[in-house]
N, C-alpha and C positions, 0 to 999 in steps of 0.2 A: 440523565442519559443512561440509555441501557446497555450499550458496551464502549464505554469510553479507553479501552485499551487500544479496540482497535482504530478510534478517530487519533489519537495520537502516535499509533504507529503510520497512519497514512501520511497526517502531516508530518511526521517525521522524514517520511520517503520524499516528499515533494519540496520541503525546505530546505532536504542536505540536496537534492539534484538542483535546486533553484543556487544554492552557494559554491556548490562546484562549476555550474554552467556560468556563473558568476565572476571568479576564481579567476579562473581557467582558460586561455585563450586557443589552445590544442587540445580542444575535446569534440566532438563529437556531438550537437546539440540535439541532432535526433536520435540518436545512438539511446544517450541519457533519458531523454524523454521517454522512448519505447521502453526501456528500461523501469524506468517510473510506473508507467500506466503499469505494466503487466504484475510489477508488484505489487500495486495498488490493486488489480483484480483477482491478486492469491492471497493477500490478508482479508479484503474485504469477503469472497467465498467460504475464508477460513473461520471470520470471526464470528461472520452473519449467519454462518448456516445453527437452524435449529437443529436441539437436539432430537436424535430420536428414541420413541419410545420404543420395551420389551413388553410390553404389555400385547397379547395376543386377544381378542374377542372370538 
């Protein structure tokens, strides 16, 4: 796997909101959720993105 930081920081976002939503019966389940997701698409932009090159042609 070629960035396995960031597959375990995703599941980490979606196992801690599945254990709170779980938990917890005064929360917010779409709250959590939308919460989730947009995390999940600032690690995944974060981790995924290539790097770029200084090299000019």
């Amino acid at each position: 796997m070629k960035y396995p930081w960031v597959s375990i920081a995703i599941i980490g976002v979606w196992l801690g909101s599945a254990i709170a939503i779980w938990s917890r019966d005064d929360i917010s389940v779409e709250n959590i959720l939308l919460i989730a997701m947009i995390t999940t698409l600032v690690i995944a932009f974060i981790g995924f993105r290539t790097p770029h090159s200084n090299i000019s042609s």
